[in-house]
Each structure stands twice: as C-alpha cells, then as structure tokens.
Legacy VTK file of the C-alpha trace (Angstrom):
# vtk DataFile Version 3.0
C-alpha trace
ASCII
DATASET POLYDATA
POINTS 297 float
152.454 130.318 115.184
151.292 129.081 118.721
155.292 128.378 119.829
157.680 130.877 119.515
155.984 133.648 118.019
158.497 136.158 117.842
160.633 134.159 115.919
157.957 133.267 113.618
156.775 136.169 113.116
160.390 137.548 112.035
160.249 135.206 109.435
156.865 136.184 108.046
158.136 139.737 107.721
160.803 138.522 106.095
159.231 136.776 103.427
160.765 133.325 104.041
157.709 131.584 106.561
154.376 131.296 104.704
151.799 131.206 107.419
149.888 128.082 107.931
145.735 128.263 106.874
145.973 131.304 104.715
143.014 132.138 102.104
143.947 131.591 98.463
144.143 135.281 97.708
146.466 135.904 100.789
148.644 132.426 99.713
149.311 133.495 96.102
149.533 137.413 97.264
152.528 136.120 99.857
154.000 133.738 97.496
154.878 136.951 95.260
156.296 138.681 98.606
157.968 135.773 98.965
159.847 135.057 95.780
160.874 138.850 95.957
162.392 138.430 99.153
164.233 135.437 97.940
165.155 136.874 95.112
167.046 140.217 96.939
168.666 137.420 99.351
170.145 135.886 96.807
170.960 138.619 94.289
172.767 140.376 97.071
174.598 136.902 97.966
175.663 136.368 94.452
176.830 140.276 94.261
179.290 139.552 97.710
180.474 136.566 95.858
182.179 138.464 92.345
182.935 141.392 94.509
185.306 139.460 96.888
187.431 138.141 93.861
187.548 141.537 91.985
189.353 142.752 95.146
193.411 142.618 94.977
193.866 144.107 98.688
194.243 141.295 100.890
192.852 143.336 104.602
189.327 144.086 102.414
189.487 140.855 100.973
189.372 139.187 104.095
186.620 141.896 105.488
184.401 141.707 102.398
184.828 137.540 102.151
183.756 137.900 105.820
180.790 139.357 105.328
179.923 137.421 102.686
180.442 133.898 104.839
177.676 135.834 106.908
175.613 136.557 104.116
175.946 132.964 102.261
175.126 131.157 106.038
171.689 132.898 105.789
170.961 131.943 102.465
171.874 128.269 103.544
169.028 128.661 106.153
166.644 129.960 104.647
167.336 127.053 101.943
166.950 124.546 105.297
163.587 125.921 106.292
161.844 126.154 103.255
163.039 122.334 102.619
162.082 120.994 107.088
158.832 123.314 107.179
156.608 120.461 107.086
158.507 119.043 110.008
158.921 122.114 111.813
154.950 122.506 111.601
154.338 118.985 112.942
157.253 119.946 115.476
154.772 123.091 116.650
151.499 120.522 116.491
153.304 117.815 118.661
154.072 120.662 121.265
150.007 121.292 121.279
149.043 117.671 122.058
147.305 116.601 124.998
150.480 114.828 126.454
152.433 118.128 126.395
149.846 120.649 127.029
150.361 121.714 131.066
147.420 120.399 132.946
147.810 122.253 136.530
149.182 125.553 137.544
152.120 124.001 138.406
153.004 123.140 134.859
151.945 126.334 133.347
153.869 127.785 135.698
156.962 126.224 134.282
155.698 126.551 130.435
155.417 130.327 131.059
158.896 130.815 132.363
160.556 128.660 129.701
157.858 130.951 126.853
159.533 134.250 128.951
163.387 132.492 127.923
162.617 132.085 124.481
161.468 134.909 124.066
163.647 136.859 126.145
166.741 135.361 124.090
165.272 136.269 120.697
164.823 140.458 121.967
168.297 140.563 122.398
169.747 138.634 119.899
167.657 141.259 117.863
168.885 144.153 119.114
172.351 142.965 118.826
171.676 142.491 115.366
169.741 145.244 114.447
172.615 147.446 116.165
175.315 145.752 114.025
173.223 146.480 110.765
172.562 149.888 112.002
176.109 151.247 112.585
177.416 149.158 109.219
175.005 150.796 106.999
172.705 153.986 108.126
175.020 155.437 110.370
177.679 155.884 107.576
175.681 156.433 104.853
178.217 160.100 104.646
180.809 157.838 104.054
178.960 156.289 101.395
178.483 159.148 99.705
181.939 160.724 100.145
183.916 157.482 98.952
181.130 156.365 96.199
181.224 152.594 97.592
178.236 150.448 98.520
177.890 148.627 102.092
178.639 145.426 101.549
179.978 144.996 97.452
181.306 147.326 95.521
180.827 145.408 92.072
177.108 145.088 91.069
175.620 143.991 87.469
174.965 147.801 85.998
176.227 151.213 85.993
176.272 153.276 89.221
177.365 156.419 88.118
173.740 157.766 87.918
173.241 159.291 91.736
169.067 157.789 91.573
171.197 154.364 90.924
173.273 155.302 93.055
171.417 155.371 96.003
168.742 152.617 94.986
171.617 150.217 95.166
173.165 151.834 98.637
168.895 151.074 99.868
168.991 147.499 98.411
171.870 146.954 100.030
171.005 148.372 102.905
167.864 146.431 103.174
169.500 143.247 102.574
171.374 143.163 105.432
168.396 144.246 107.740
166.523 141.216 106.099
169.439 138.815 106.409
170.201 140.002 110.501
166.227 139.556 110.837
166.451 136.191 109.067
169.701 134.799 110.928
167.869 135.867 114.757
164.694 134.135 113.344
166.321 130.835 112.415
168.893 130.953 115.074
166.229 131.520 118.233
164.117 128.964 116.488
166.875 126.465 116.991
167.354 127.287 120.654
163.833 128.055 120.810
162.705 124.389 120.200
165.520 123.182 123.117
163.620 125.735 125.554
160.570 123.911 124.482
162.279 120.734 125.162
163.712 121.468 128.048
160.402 122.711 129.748
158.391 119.272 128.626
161.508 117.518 130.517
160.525 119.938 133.305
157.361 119.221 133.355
157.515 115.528 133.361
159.544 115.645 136.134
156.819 117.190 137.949
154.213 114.394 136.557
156.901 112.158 137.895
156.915 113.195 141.747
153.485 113.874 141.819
152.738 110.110 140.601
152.617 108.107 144.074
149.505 111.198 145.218
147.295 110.716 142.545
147.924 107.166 142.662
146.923 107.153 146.309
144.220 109.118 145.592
142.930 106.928 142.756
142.916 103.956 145.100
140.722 106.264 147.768
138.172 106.398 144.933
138.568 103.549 143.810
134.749 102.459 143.926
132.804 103.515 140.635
130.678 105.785 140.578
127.987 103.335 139.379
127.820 102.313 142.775
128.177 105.309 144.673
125.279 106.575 142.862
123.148 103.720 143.464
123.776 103.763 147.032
122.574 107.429 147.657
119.320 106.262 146.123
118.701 104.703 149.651
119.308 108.343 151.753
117.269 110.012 148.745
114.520 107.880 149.610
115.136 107.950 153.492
114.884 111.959 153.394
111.522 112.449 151.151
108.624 113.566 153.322
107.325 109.283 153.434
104.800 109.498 156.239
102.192 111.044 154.495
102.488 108.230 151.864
99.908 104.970 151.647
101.226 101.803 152.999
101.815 99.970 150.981
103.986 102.318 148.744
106.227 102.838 151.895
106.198 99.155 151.894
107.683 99.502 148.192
110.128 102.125 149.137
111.483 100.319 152.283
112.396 97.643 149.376
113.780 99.721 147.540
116.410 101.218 150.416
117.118 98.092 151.455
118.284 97.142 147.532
120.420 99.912 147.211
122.285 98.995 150.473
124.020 96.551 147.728
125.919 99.325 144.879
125.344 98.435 141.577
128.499 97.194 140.205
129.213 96.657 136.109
131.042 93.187 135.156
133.262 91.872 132.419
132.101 88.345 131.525
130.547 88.103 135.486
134.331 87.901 136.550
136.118 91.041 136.793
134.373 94.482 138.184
135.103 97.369 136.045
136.163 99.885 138.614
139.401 102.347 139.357
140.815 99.534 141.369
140.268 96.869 139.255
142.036 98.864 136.653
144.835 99.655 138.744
145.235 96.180 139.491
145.710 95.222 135.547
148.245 98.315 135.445
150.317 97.112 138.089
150.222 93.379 136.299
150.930 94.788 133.251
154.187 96.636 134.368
154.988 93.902 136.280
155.287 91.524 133.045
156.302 93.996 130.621
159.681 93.858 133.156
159.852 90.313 133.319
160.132 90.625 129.479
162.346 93.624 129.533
164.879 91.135 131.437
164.425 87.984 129.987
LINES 1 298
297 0 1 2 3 4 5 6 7 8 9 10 11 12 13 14 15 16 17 18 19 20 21 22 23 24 25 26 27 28 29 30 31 32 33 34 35 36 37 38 39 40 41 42 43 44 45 46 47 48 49 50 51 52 53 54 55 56 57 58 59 60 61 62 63 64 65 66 67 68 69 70 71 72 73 74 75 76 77 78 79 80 81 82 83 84 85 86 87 88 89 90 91 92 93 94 95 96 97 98 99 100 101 102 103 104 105 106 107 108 109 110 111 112 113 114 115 116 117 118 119 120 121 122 123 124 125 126 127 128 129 130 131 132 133 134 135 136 137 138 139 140 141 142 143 144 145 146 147 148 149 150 151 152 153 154 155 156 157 158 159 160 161 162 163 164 165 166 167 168 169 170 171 172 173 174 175 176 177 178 179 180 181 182 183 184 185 186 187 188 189 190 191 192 193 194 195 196 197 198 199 200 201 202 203 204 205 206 207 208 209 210 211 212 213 214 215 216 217 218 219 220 221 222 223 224 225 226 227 228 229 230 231 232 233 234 235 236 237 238 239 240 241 242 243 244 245 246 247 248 249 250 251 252 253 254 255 256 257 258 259 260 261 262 263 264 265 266 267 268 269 270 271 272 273 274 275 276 277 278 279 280 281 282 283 284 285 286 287 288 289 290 291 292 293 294 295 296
C-alpha cells in the first residue's frame, strides 16, 4: 500500500491483508495462503482455550489464561480487518486525493517527517515483539525438550508422544506466536499509523492556513486575465518586427492594429461581469460574506 507500508506489508506476510489489484492466479493462489494462516490462528487460539481449563494450578493458570487473552485479542483483529478493509482501502485512497496530497516543499516536508514517525514506531514495536517471541519460544526450546511441554498449551487434539509430533507441534506453536506478534504490531501501528496521517494533514492545513493572505495578495497582483495580457503584447510584437522595409500601406494596417491592442481583450458573462481572477475573487468574498449572514441568522 501507498500509506504505511511497513505495516501493510506485515500483514501480507502474514496472510491476513490481500493486496489490492492482484491477477486472478495470484488472488486465488493468496486466498489459499490465506485461509491457512487463518486457520493456524485460530487452531492455536482454540488449543490456549481447553488448555487453560485442564490446568488445576492456579500461578499457570493465570500465566497460560494470560497468554491466551493475548492470543484471542489478535484473533479479534484480524476478525476487525477482514470485516473494515473496504474502509480502510478508501481510508488509504482519501489520503491520495488532490486535497491531501502536499503541493510545495513545505508540505512534503512535513508529510515526510510524519511517514519517518510511522514508520519509526512500527520498527520498534517490532523488535519488541519479535524479542518477546524470541526468548518465549526459540531460546528455550532445551527446556522444551527436557520437560516435554509445548510453548504456549500443553493440551492439543492428538498424541504427542511420537518425537516427529513432537516437535511439529513445538514449530506450529512456535510459529503461531511469531505470526500473532507480527499480526498484533501490524494492526496496532496501523491504528496509530492512520492518527500520524491525521495529524500531518492537520499540519499541513495549518500551513495552507498562514500562507492564505500571500497567495491571496498575489492573486489580486494578477488579477488581469491572461486573455488580455496576451492581446496587449500583440502591440510590442508588432512594434519590434523589422516594419520599415514594409509597403505603406501594410504599415498603415499594422499601426491599426497596435493601436487595437492598446485595448486587452477581455471575455464577458452576459456583457456584465468580466471573467477574470478579480472578478472571481470578488464573488468569493460575497459568497463568504452571505454564507455568514446565514450561519448567524
């Protein structure tokens, strides 16, 4: 996606963003990646869930129901984004409109440090994550295999005793929590991700705002049309052409013509009203002027 990549593109990994425009081959093809990934979320939720009231000890009860809370908030929003992606795309398309797209340095200036937040935030909410998943799974994989238990539930749907089945269900396991830590930074930068965005379109409408009274000085200074300023360099045109060594009488035409364009050609609504940049900063200033009368009435 064009906002907020990172976070995006954590939930493509993870199976649980379908990118937008995709060819049929690649839609179906990531649809199956998808459903997978689903699928392991919510197998490995529904695991936590019998596992936490198979327990009789009440310290790793309240460790294991821990984890699970964790484990059950991801599945919630993953749930939320599949059902808001069609408003979170038209959030992402709104952001790309002409009204919110900088227009000077200034602006991009302040889009590119709000981009560097985001994105800054979403790094290290990563590697905090990342860390956490790291030292609760890989880094005591010995203790795994000493004490025969899994890393997060203990109770799964088959036989472990096998040491292949063993270990596939210490990987899925394992795996799970790397997607659901991957999953919970995606959905939780997006959040503050879209407040950054907002944030820096509040920023730069300040800007708009104090830089109002210059350009609308600056309109009034060219405020004639170009219409006319056009047809009034047709005189010096004329003036600076090599004319002596013309006949007579088509100097006689020219010198008509200069003295013509001495009056700008001006375009007319109805033979009343010039359309110019004045003219239309004169119905803009009427217009605000009544739309507060009405405002207050």
């Amino acid at each position: 996606m064009h906002t907020l990549p990172l976070s995006f593109a954590l939930l493509t990994y993870t199976g649980y963003w379908r990118p937008v425009n995709l060819t049929s081959i690649k839609y179906w093809a990531y649809s199956v990646y998808s459903a997978v990934m689903i699928f392991l979320l919510y197998s490995f939720t529904f695991c936590g869930l019998v596992d936490c009231f198979m327990i009789e000890d009440l310290e790793t009860f309240i460790e294991k129901f821990s984890l699970f809370l964790s484990v059950l908030g991801v599945s919630c929003k993953v749930m939320n984004l599949v059902l808001r992606r069609n408003e979170i795309i038209g959030l992402t398309d709104m952001l790309l409109t002409d009204i919110c797209v900088p227009r000077d340095n200034h602006e991009m200036d302040i889009q590119r440090k709000f981009d560097c937040s985001a994105k800054t935030i979403t790094i290290y909410c990563e590697i905090l994550n990342e860390s956490a998943v790291f030292f609760a799974t890989i880094a005591q994989f010995r203790h795994f295999a000493n004490t025969r238990t899994l890393p997060l539930s203990d109770w799964v749907p088959y036989d472990i005793s096998s040491t292949a089945v063993y270990w596939a269900t210490v990987l899925h396991q394992t795996i799970g929590l790397m997607v659901c830590a991957n999953a919970s930074v995606a959905h939780e930068t997006l959040i503050s991700g879209f407040m950054i965005q907002t944030c820096a379109q509040l920023d730069i409408l300040c800007h708009r705002a104090r830089i109002l009274p210059d350009l609308l000085r600056e309109a009034r200074k060219s405020s004639t049309s170009k219409e006319a300023l056009k047809s009034t360099e047709i005189g010096s045109a004329v003036y600076e052409m090599d004319w002596p060594i013309l006949p007579v009488d088509l100097m006689k035409t020219l010198l008509l013509i200069i003295t013509r364009s001495k009056k700008p050609i001006k375009i007319t609504s109805g033979y009343i009203v010039t359309l110019s940049n004045e003219s239309f900063m004169k119905i803009i200033r009427i217009s605000y002027s009544a739309y507060n009368v009405l405002q207050n009435s």
